[in-house]
N, C-alpha and C positions, 0 to 999 in steps of 0.2 A: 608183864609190865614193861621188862625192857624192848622189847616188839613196838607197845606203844608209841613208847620216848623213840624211839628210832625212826618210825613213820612220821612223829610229828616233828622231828628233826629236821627230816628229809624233806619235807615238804615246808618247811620255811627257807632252808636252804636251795631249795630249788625256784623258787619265788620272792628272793630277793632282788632282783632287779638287775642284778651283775652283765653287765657288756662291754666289751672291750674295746679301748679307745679309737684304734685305728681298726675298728671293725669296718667300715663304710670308704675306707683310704684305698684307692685302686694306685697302687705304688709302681703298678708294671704297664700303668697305659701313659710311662709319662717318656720326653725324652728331653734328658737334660744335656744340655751342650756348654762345656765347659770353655769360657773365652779369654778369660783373663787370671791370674789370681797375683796378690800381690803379701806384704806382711813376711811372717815365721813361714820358711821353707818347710819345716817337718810336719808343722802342724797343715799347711796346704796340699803338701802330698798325703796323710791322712784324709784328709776331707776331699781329696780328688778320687782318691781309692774307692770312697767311700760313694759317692756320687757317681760315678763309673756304674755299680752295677745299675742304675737308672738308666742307661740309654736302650730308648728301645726305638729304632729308625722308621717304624712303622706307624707310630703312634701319631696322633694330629696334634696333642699337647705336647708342641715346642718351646723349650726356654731356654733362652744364651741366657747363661748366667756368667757372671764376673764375682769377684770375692777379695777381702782384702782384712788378713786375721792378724791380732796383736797376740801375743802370748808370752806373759810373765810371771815369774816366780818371785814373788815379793816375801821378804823377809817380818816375821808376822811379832817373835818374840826372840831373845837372845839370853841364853845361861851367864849365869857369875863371869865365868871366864871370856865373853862374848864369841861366842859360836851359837849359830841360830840351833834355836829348840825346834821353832817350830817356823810354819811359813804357809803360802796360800798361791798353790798354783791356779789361775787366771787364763782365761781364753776369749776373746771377744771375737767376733767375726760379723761384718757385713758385706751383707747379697747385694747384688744390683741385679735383680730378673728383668727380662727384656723378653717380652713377647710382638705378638704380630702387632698388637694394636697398646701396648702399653708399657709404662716402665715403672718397677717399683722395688724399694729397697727394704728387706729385712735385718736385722741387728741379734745377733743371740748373744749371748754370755752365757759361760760355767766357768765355777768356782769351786776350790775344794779345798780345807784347811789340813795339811798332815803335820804330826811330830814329826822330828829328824829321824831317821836310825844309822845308826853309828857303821854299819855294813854299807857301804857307798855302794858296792853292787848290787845289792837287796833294793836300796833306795833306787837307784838307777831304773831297776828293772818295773818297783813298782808307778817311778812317775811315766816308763813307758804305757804301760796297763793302762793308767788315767788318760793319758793323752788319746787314746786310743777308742777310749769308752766316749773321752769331749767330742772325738770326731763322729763319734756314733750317733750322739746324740743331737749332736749338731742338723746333723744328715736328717734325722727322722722330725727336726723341725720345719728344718726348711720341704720336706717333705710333704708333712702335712699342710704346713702356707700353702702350695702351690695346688696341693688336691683340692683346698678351699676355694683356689684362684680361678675368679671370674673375670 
């Protein structure tokens, strides 16, 4: 019986449809050329990093890109005593892509709400980690725009 249940297991879960997003995303035929950036120094060196490993000088998909990131930490809630509880680190950033025949701008945001915690290096250390994922994800957006890009 349990033989059964396991084959018929297996065979829904193999036939559920499951594919993965950036299945079809050829990431390494692109080459991005970084021309400007302007906004939060840290959060632009992040996403320069980040974009970096995209140059591939061989490639025929060219893009001067430019970039221009806001990044804030806004004060969300505040204790009896006022000292912030909590708060919402903020990323915005806009592309200007520039190819042979066109020009077009992308806009991403992330957002993430944390409580304080009372160990300033702890906290420190984790809104590096965030910043660092924002840049990730940043990347893997504009990433995809441009695989799209016709």
């Amino acid at each position: 019986m349990k033989n059964k249940l396991l084959i018929i297991l297996l065979i829904f879960l193999t036939s559920c449809g499951y594919s993965p997003i950036y299945q079809n995303v050829k990431s390494n035929d692109l080459a991005i050329n970084i021309v400007s950036s302007n906004g939060n120094a840290e959060m632009n060196d992040l996403i320069k990093n980040e974009l970096d490993l995209y140059f591939n000088s061989e490639s025929e998909n060219k893009y001067d890109v430019s970039f221009n990131t806001n990044y804030e930490k806004r004060i969300i809630s505040k204790d009896n005593s006022g000292t912030a509880s909590s708060y919402q680190l903020f990323v915005e950033t806009n592309f200007s892509v520039i190819t042979k025949n066109k020009k077009d701008n992308f806009l991403f945001t992330e957002r993430l709400n944390l409580e304080n915690n009372p160990d300033t290096f702890a906290q420190k250390s984790y809104e590096d980690i965030i910043k660092r994922n924002f840049a990730s994800s940043i990347r893997e957006k504009l990433i995809l725009k441009l695989s799209n890009y016709k």
